[in-house]
Backbone as a chain_set.jsonl record, in Angstrom:
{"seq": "XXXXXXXXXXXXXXXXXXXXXXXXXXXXXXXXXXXXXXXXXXXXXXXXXXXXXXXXXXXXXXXXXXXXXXXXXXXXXXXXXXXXXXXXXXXXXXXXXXXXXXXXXXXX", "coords": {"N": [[0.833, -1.19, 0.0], [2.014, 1.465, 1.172], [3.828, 1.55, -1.068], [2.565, 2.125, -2.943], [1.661, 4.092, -2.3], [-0.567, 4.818, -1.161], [-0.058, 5.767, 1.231], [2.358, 7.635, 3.279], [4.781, 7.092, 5.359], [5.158, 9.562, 6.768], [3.014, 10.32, 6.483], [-0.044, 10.179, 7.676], [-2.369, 10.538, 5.964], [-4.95, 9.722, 3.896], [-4.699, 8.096, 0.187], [-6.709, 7.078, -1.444], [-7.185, 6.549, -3.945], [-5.119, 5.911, -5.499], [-4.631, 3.463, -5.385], [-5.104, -0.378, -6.392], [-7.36, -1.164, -9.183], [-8.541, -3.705, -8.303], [-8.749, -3.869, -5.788], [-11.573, -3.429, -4.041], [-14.016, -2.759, -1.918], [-15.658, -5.57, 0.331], [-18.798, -7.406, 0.341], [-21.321, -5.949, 1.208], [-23.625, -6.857, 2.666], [-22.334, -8.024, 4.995], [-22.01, -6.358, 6.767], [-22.749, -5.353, 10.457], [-23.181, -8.329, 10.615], [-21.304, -9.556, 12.428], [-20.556, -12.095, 12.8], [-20.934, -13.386, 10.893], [-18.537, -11.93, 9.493], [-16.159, -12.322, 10.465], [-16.15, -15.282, 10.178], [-15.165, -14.4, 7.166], [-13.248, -13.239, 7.904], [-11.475, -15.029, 8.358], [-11.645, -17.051, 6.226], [-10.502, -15.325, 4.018], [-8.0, -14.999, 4.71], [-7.135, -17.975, 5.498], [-7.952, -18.873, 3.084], [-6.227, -17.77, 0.739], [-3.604, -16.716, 2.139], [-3.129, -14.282, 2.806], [-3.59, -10.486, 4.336], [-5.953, -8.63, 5.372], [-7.805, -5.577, 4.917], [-9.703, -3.301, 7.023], [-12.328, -1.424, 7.522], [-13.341, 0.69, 10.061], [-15.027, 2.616, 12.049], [-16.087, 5.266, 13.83], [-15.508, 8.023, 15.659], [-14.527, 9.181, 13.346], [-13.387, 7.766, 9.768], [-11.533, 4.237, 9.867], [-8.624, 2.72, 9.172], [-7.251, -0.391, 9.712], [-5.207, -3.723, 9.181], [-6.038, -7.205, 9.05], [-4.075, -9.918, 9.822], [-3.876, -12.108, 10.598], [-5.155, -14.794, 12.958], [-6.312, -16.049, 16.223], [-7.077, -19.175, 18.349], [-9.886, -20.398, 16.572], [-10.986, -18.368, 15.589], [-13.616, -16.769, 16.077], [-14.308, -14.664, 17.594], [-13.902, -11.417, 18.199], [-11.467, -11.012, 19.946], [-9.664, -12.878, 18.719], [-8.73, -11.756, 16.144], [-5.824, -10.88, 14.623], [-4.128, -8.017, 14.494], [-3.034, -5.312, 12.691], [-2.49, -1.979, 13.318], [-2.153, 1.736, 11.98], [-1.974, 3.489, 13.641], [-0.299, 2.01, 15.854], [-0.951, 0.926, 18.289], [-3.055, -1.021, 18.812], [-3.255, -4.661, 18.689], [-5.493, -6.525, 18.559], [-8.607, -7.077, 16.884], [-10.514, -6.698, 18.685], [-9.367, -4.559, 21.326], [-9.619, -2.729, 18.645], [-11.94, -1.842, 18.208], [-13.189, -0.892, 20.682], [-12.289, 2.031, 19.911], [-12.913, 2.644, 17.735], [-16.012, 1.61, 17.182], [-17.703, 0.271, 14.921], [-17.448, -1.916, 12.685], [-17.518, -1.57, 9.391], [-16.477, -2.255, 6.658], [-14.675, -5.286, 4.716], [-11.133, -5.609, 3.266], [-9.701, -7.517, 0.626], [-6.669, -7.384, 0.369], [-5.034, -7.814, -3.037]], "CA": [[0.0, 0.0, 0.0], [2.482, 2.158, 0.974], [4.427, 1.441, -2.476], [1.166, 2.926, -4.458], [1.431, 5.783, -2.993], [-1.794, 4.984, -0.813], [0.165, 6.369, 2.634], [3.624, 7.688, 3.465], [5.551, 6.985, 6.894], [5.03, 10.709, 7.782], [1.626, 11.448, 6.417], [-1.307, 9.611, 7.673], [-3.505, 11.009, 4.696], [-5.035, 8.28, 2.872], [-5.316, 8.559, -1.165], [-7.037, 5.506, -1.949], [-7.168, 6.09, -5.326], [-3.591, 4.568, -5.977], [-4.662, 1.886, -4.904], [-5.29, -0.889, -7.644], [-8.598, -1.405, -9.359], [-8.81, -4.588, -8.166], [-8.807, -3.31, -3.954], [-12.704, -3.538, -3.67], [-14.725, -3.465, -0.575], [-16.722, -7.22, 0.634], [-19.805, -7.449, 0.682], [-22.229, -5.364, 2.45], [-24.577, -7.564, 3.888], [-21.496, -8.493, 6.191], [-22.107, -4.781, 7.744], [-23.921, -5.606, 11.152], [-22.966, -9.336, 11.047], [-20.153, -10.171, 13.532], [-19.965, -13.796, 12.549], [-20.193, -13.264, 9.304], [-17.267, -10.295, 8.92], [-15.447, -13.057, 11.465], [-15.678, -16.213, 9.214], [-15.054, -14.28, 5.985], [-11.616, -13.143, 7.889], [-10.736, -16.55, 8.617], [-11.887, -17.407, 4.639], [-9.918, -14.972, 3.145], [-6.109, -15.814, 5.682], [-6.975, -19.481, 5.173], [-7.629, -19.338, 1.604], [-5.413, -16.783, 0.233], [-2.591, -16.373, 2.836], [-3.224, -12.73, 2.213], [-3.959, -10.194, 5.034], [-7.653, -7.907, 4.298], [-8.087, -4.574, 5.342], [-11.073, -3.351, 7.501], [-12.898, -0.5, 7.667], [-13.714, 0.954, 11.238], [-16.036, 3.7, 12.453], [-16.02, 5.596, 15.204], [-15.805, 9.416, 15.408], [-13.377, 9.185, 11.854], [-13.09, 6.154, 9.676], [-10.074, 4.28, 10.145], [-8.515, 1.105, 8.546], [-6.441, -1.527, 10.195], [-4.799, -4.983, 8.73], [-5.82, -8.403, 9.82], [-2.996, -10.826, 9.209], [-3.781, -13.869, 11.307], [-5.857, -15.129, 14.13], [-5.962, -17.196, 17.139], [-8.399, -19.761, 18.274], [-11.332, -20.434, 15.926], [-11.357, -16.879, 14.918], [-15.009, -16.907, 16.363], [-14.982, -13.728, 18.671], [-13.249, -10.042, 17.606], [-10.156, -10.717, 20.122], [-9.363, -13.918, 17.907], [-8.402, -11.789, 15.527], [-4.718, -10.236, 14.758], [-4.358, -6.727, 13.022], [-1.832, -4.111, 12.36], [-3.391, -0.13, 13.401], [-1.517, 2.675, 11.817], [-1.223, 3.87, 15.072], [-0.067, 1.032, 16.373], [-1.786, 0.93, 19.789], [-3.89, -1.917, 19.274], [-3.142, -5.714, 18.125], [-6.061, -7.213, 18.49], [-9.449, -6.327, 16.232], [-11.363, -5.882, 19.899], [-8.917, -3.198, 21.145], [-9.443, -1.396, 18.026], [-13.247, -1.732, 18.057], [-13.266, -0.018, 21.424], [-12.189, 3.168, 19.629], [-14.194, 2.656, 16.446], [-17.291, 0.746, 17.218], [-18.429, 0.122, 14.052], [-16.902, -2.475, 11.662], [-17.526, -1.281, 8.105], [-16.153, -3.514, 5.594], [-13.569, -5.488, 4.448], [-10.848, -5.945, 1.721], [-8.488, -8.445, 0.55], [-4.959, -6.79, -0.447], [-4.401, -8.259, -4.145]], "C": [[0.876, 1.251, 0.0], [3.414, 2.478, -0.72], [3.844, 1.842, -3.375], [0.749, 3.86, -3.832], [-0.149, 6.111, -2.093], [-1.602, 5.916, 0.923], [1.421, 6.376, 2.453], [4.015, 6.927, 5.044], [5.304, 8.274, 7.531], [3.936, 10.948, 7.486], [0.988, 10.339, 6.148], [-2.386, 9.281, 6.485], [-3.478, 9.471, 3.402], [-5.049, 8.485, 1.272], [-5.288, 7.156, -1.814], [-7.017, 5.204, -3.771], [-6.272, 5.878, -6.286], [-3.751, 3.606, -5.6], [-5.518, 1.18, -6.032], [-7.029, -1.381, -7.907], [-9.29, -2.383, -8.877], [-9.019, -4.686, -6.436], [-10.517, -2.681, -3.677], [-12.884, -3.327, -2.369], [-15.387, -4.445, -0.96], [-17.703, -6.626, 0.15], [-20.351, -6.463, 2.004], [-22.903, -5.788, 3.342], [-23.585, -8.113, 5.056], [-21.57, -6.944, 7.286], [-23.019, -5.333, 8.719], [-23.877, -7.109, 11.625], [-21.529, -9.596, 11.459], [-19.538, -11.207, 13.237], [-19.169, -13.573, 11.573], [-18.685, -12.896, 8.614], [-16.089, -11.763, 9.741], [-14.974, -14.096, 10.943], [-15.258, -15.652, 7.618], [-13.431, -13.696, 6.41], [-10.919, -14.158, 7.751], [-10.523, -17.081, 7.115], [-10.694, -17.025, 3.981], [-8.422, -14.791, 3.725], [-6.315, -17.27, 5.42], [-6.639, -19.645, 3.724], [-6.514, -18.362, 0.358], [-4.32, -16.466, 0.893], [-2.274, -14.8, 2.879], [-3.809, -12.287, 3.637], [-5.306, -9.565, 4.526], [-7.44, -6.482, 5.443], [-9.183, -4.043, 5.813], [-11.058, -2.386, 7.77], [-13.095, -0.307, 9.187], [-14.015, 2.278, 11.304], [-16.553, 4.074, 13.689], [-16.809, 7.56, 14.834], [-15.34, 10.09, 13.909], [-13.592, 7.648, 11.825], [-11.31, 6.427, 9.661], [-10.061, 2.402, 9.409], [-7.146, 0.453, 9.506], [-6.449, -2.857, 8.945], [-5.071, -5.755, 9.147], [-5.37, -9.244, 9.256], [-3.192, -12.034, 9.945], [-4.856, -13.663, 12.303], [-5.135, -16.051, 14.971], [-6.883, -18.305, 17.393], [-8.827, -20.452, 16.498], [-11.723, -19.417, 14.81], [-13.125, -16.737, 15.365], [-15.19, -15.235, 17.563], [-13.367, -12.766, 17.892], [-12.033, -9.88, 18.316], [-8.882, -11.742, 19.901], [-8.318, -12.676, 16.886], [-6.757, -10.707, 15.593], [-4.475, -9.033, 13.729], [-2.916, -5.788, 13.43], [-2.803, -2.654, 12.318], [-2.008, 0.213, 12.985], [-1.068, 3.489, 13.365], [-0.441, 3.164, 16.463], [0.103, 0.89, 18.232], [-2.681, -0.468, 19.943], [-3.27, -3.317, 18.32], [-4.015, -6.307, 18.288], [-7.578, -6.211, 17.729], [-10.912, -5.599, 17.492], [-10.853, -4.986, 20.496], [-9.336, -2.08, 20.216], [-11.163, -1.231, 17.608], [-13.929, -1.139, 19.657], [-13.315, 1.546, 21.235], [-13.089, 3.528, 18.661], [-14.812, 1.653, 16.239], [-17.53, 0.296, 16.437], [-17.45, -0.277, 13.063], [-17.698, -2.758, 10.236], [-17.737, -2.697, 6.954], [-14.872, -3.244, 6.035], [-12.595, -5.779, 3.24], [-10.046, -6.966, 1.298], [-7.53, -7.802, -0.32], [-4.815, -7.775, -1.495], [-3.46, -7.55, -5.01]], "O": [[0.711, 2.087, -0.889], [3.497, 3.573, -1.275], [4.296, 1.986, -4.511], [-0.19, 4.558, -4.213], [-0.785, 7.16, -2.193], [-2.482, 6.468, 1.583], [1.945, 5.531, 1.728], [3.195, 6.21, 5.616], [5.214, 8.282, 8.759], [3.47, 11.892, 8.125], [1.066, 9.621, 5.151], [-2.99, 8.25, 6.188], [-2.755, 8.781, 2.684], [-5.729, 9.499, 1.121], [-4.451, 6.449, -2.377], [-6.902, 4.214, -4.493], [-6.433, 5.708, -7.494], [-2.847, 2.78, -5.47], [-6.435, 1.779, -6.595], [-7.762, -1.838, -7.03], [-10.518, -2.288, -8.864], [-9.488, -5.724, -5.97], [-10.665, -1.575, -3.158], [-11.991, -3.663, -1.591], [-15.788, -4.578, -2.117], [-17.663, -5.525, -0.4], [-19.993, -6.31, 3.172], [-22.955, -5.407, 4.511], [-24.112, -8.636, 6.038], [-21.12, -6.801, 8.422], [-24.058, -5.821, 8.274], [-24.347, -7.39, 12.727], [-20.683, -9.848, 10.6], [-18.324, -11.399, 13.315], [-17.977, -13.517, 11.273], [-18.025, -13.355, 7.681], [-15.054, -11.906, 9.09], [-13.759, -14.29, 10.955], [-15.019, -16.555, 6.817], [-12.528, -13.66, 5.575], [-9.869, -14.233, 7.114], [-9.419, -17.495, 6.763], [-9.917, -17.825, 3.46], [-7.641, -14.335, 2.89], [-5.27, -17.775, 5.011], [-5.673, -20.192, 3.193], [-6.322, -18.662, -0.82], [-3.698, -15.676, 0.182], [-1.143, -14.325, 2.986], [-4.415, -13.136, 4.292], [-5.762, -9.889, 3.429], [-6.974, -6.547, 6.58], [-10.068, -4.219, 4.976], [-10.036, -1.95, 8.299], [-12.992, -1.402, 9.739], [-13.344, 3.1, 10.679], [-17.273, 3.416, 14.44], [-17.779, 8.063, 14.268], [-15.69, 11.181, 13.46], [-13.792, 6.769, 12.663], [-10.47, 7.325, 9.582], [-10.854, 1.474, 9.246], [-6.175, 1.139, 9.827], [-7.309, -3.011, 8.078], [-4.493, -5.73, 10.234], [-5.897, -9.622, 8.21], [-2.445, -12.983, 9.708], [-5.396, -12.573, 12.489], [-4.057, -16.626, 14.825], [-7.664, -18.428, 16.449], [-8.085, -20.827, 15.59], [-12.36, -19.472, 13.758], [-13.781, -16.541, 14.342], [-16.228, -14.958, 18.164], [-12.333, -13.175, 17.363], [-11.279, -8.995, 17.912], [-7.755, -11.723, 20.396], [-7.1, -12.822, 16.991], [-6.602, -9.897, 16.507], [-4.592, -9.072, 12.504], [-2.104, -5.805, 14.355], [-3.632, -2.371, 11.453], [-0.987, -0.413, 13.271], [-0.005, 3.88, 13.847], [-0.146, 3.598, 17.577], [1.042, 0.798, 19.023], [-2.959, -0.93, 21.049], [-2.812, -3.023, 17.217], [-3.518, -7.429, 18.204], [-7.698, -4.999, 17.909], [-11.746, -4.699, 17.385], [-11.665, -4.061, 20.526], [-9.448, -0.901, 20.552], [-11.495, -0.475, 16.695], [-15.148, -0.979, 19.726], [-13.99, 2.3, 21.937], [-13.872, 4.477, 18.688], [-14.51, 0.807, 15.396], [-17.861, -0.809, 16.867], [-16.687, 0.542, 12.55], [-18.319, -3.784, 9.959], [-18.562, -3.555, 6.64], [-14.227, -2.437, 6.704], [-13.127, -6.179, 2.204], [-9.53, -7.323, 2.358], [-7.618, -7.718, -1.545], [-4.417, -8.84, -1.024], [-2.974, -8.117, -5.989]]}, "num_chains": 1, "name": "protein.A"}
């Protein structure tokens, strides 16, 4: 991401639109479902070895990485993420700050 130009090291500022045509958001109907957003992380690290990027919503959106789990992956502190601000490693830490999990993407 950083390599297209989508974020520097000193500047936060997102400009998504270096980022490649193919960097979709999921599905919507996963907005609201927990499980769902939960087994489609597990889906897309099992079947792709690829991390996905997730939307979060709070007072600002904000995106984090999830690169792995633990467990089952069945509950939000299963899962393992990378914050830009790197304060939180787990996807329930960073859903303390921004309640509201969006969507998600798979980095291709």
């Amino acid at each position: 991401m950083q390599d297209r130009g989508v974020f520097t090291r000193n500047d936060l500022t997102t400009q998504w639109y270096n980022a490649s045509k193919k960097f979709r958001w999921g599905d919507p109907e996963l907005v609201g479902n927990p499980t769902g957003i939960l087994k489609e992380i597990k889906h897309q690290i099992d079947a792709y070895s690829d991390p996905c990027v997730l939307r979060l919503v709070g007072s600002f959106r904000h995106f984090v990485v999830a690169y792995g789990y633990t467990g089952s992956c069945t509950s939000t502190a299963d899962v393992k993420i990378k914050d830009p601000y790197g304060k939180n490693t787990t996807l329930s830490q960073a859903l303390k700050t921004w309640p509201t999990l969006k969507y998600l993407k798979r980095i291709i």
